[in-house]
N, C-alpha and C positions, 0 to 999 in steps of 0.2 A: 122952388123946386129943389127936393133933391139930389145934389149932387152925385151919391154915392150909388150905384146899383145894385149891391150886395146883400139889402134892406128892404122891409117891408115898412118900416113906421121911421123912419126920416133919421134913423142912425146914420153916423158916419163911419161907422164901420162894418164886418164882414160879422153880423152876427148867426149866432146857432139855431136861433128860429127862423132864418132865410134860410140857411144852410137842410135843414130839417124837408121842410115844408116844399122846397124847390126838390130836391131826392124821391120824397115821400107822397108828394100831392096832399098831404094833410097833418093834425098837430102830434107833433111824438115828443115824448115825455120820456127825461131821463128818470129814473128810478135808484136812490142809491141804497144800496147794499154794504152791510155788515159780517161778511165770511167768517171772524175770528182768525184773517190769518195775521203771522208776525210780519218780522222786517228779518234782513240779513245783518242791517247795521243795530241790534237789539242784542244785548247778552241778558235770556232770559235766566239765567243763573243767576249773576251780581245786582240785574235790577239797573245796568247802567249803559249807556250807547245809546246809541239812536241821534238824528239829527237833534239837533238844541232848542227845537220851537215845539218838541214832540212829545206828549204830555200821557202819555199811554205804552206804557211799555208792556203790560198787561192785555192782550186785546181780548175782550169776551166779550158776549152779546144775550138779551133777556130773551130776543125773537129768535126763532128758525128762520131760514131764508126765506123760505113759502108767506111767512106770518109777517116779514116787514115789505117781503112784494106787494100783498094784496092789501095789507093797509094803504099804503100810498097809492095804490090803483084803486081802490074803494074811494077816496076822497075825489081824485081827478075826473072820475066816472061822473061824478054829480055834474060837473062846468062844463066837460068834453064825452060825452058819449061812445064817441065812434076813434075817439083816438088808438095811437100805436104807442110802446115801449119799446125803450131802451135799459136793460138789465146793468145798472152803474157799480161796480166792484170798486167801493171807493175806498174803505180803511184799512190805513197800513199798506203793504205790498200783495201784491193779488197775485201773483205769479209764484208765492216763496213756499212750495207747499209740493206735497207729490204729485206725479201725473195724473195717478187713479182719483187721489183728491178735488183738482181740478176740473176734471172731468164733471165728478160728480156736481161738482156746485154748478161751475158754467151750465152746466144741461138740466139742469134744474128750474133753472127760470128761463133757457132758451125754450122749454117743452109749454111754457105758461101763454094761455092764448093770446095772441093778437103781438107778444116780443117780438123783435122785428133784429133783433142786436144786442151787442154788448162792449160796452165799457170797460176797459181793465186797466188801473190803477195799480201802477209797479216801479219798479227801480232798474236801472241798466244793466247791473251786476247780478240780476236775481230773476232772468230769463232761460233756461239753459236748452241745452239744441232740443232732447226729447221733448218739450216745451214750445216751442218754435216751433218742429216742426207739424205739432197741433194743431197750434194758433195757426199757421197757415192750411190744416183742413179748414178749418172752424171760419176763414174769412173767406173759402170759396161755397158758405151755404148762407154766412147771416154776413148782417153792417156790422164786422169786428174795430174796433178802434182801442191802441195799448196807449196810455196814458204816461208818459215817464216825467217822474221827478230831476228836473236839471238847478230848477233854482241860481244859478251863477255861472259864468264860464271862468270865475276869475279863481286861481291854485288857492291864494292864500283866502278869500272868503269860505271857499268849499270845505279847508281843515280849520279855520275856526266853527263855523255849524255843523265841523264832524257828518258832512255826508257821506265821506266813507267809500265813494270811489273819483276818479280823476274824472277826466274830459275826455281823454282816449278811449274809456270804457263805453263812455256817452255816444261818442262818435261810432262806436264799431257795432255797438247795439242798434240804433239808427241804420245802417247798412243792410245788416240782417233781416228787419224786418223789412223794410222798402222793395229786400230785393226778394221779399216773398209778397211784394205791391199791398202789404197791411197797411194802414191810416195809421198815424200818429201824433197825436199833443203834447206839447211840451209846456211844464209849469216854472213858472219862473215867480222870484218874489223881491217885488221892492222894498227898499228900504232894510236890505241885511246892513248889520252893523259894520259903520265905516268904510260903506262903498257910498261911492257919488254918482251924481248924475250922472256921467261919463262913462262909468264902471258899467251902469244901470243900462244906456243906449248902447255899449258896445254887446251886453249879452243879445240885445234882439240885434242886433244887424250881422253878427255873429248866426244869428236863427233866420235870419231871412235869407241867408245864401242856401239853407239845408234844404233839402227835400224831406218837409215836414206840412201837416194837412191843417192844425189847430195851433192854436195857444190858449194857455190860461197866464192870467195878468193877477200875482196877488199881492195884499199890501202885508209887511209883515205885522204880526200883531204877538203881542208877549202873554201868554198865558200860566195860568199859576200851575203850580207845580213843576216847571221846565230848567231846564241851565240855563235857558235864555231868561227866565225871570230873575235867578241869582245873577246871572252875569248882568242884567242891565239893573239891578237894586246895587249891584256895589261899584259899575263905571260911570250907569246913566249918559249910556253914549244917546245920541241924537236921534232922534225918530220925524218922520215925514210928516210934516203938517196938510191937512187934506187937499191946500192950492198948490203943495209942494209934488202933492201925489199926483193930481189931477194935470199939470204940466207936463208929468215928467211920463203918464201915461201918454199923452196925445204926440209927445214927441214918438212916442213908441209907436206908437200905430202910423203915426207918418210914414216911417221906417217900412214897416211889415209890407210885402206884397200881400195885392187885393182875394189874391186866393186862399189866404190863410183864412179860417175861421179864427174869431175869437168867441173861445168856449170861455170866458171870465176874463173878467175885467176892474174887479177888486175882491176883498178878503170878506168873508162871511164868518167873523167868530161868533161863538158860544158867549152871550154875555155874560152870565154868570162866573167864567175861568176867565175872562178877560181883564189884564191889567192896562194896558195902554192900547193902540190911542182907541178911544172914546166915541172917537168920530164914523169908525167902522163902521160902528151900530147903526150909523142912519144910512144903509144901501142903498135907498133912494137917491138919495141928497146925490152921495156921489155921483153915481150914474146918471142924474141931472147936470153935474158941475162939467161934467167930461163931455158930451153933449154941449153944453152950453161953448167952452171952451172951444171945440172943434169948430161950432159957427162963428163967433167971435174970429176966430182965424181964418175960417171960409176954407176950412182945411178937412181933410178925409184921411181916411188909413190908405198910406201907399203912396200919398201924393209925392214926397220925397223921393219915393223909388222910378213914378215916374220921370220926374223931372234928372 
């Protein structure tokens, strides 16, 4: 039996298809989205900035919004019929753009039948009040949920991956929106160069004291074209090997109280721009080994917190 009750299919932790289907009464599907907007940490001038794992400084798109919705709802159509959407504003910052801009996107796919919400994928520093005070129309009609990249709480990891704002920015943006009662996930990524284990468990317990709704769990992965590809071809600092990843996850979720969703729980790169690790590729596998792990320990998400 199931220890965890967060779960429909024998996970030990708070997944998004429980989190969905227990809200919704049935299967909702994220949808992601391609805006073309930038970043604030981007000088589209010099061609230079941006976080070091970020391989796009250029953001353009071949589809219209309307043309990448209905593709990915045409496919799911076939296996789920009667399903609902979630409108996912995934690349680069989705907040970094004018109001009337936003506007326009956002309600673009909030007008598309059976959208139920939306996703917005952004930065701390690149929410501003006219903005806000939107997004909290916008979360008293749909499921609004803002996405923010935190990635580390440690000073000196943050200015070597050049994220480009602090932890006080993190912390006061977090406020803002909560105290307009919007949902929030926060992304975090293992295995930044030269943090340890310890570095790694203090960001989530660091997060488990927040009044925060989700997390995303990712592993870092080096893609070409990046500063992170030059800087790890000329230090070749250490990278997480996948029993290294899968430990230092399940310590993590021990960690997390049970109400947090986890919206991800490892890295999904592009194989083809991928240089290391390797092992990404097989998402399965992973998400078998963590899993596996968890039983092996007779352990859950949270159980730390209880105890």
């Amino acid at each position: 039996m199931n220890p965890f009750k967060y779960s429909f299919d024998n996970k030990r932790y708070h997944t998004l298809n429980y989190h969905y289907q227990t809200l919704f009464n049935q299967k909702v599907f994220k949808v992601s989205l391609n805006a073309a907007f930038s970043c604030p940490n981007i000088n589209q001038k010099t061609k230079t900035g941006g976080c070091i794992y970020c391989s796009k400084y250029e953001n353009t798109i071949e589809e219209d919004l309307l043309s990448q919705f209905n593709r990915v709802k045409k496919i799911m159509l076939k296996k789920w019929p009667h399903s609902k959407y979630i409108g996912y504003f995934q690349a680069n910052s989705n907040t970094y753009a004018p109001l009337k801009t936003l506007k326009e996107k956002y309600e673009l796919i909030l007008k598309q039948d059976n959208v139920i919400g939306l996703n917005i994928a952004t930065r701390a520093d690149c929410i501003k009040d006219d903005v806000l005070d939107y997004l909290s129309e916008l979360n008293q009609k749909t499921f609004l949920t803002i996405e923010l990249g935190l990635q580390t709480i440690h000073h000196q990891t943050s200015i070597l991956i050049n994220r480009g704002h602090d932890l006080t920015c993190f912390e006061k943006m977090i406020k803002k929106l909560r105290s307009r009662n919007i949902n929030v996930v926060v992304h975090i990524i293992n295995g930044l160069p030269y943090e340890t284990k310890e570095m790694m468990l203090e960001t989530v317990k660091y997060l488990s004291q927040l009044d925060i709704q989700g997390i995303k769990i990712h592993m870092l992965h080096i893609l070409r074209n990046t500063a992170l590809e030059n800087m790890y071809k000329e230090k070749k600092f250490p990278l997480l090997s996948l029993k290294k990843y899968v430990a230092i996850v399940c310590d993590q979720l021990e960690l997390l109280p049970q109400k947090i969703v986890i919206h991800r729980i490892t890295g999904d790169p592009i194989i083809e721009d991928l240089i290391e690790p390797f092992w990404l590729t097989k998402k399965f596998i992973v998400l078998n080994e963590i899993d596996k792990e968890l039983q092996k320990r007779n352990s859950y998400q949270g159980i730390r917190v209880s105890i």
